[in-house]
C-alpha positions in Angstrom: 52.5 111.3 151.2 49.4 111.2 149.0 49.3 107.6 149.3 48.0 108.0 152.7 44.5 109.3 151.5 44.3 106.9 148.4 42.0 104.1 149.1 43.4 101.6 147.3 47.3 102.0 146.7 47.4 98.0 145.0 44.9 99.1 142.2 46.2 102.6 141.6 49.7 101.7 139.1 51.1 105.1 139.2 51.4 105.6 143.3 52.0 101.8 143.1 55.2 102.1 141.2 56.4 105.4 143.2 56.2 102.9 146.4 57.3 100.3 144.8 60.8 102.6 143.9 60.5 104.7 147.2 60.9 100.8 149.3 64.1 99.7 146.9 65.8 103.1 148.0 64.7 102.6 151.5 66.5 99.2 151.0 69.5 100.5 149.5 69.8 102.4 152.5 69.7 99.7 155.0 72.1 98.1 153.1 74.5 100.6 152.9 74.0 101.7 156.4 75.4 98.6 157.6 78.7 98.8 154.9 79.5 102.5 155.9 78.9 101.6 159.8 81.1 99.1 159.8 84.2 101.4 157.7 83.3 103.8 160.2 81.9 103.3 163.5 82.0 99.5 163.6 79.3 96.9 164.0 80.7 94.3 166.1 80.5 94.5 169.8 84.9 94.7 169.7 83.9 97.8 167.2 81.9 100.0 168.7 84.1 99.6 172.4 87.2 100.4 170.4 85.0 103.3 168.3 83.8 104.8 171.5 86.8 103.9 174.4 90.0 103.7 172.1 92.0 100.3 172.0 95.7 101.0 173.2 96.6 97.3 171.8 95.5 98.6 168.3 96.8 102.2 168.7 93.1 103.7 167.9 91.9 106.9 169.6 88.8 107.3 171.3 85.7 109.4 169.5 85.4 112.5 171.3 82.6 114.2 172.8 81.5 116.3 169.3 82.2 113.9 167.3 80.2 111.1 169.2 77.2 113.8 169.4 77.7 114.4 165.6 77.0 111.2 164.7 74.3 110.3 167.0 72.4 113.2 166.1 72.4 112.3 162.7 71.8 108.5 163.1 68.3 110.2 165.0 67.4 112.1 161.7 68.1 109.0 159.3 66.1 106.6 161.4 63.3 108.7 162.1 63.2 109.3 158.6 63.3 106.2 156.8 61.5 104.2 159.7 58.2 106.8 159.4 58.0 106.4 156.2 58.4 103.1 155.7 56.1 102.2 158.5 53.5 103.9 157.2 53.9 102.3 153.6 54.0 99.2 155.5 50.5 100.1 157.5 49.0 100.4 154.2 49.7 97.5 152.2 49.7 94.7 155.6 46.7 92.8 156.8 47.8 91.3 159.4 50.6 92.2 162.4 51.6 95.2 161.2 50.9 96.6 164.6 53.7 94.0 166.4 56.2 94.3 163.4 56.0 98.0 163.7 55.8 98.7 167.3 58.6 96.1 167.4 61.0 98.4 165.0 59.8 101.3 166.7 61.0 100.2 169.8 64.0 98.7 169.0 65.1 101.5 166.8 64.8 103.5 170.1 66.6 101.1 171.7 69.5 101.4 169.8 69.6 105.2 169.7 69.4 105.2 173.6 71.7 102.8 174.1 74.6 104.4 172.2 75.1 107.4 174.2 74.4 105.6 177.7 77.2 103.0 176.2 79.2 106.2 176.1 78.2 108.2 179.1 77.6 105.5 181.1 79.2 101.9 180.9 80.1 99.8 178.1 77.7 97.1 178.7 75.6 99.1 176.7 77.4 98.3 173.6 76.1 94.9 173.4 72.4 96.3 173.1 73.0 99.1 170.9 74.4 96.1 168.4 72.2 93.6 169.0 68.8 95.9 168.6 70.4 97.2 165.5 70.4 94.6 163.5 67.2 93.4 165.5 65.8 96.9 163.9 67.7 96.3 160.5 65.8 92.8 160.0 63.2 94.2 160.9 62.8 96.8 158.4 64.0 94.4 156.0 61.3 92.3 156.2 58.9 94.9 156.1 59.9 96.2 152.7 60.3 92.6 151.2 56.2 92.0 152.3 55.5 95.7 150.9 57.1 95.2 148.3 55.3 91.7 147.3 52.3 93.0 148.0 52.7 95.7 146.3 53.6 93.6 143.0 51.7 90.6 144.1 48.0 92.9 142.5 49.2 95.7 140.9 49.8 93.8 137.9 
């Protein structure tokens, strides 16, 4: 995290090109996390009810209780994780609206965690927000690493 103490991260080519390769991985992520949600979990509204209720018509169990906790749990860790850090990558290299773009992924990142277990604890209406806030979050973050990253390119050079 050293590039929160440098004062210019554009002019300084080393930390530049460690962001600059830190933001492609946090973009392979995002990418990916979308491919192995959908194998797994699902990512349509019809996938996550059948995912967390079962679907007798398709013959597909419901998650259970562990299981359900398992991956929520660790959904918390890998947001947390990649949204920090890319927020405050993002912070440095934006002028302007950073503070709506990233109080708007913080939010609905936390959105979408909430959502998912009160989709499963509570009522399945639930489902709908947990998918639409995350892809909300998704391009989001996706935007915010584009920008970074041509900004970061953009005087580096």
């Amino acid at each position: 995290m050293k590039f929160t103490v440098i004062k210019n991260i554009q002019k300084n080519s080393p930390m530049s090109l460690i962001l600059r390769g830190f933001l492609l991985f946090i973009l392979i992520y995002l990418i990916s996390d979308i491919f192995v949600l959908k194998s797994s979990f699902g990512i349509s509204f019809d996938g996550v009810n059948s995912t967390l209720f079962g679907n007798e018509e398709l013959y597909i169990d419901a998650i259970n209780e562990a299981s359900f906790l398992e991956f929520w749990h660790t959904q918390i860790f890998f947001i947390m994780m990649i949204l920090l850090t890319l927020s405050s990558i993002f912070i440095r290299v934006a002028n302007r609206s950073r503070a709506i773009l990233t109080n708007a992924l913080m939010l609905s990142a936390i959105a979408s965690l909430i959502s998912l277990p009160l989709a499963f604890y509570l009522s399945n209406f639930f489902t709908n927000i947990y998918v639409i806030t995350y892809f909300f979050w998704h391009a989001i973050a996706l935007y915010m690493i584009l920008y970074a990253l041509w900004k970061l390119n953009a005087t580096s050079v």
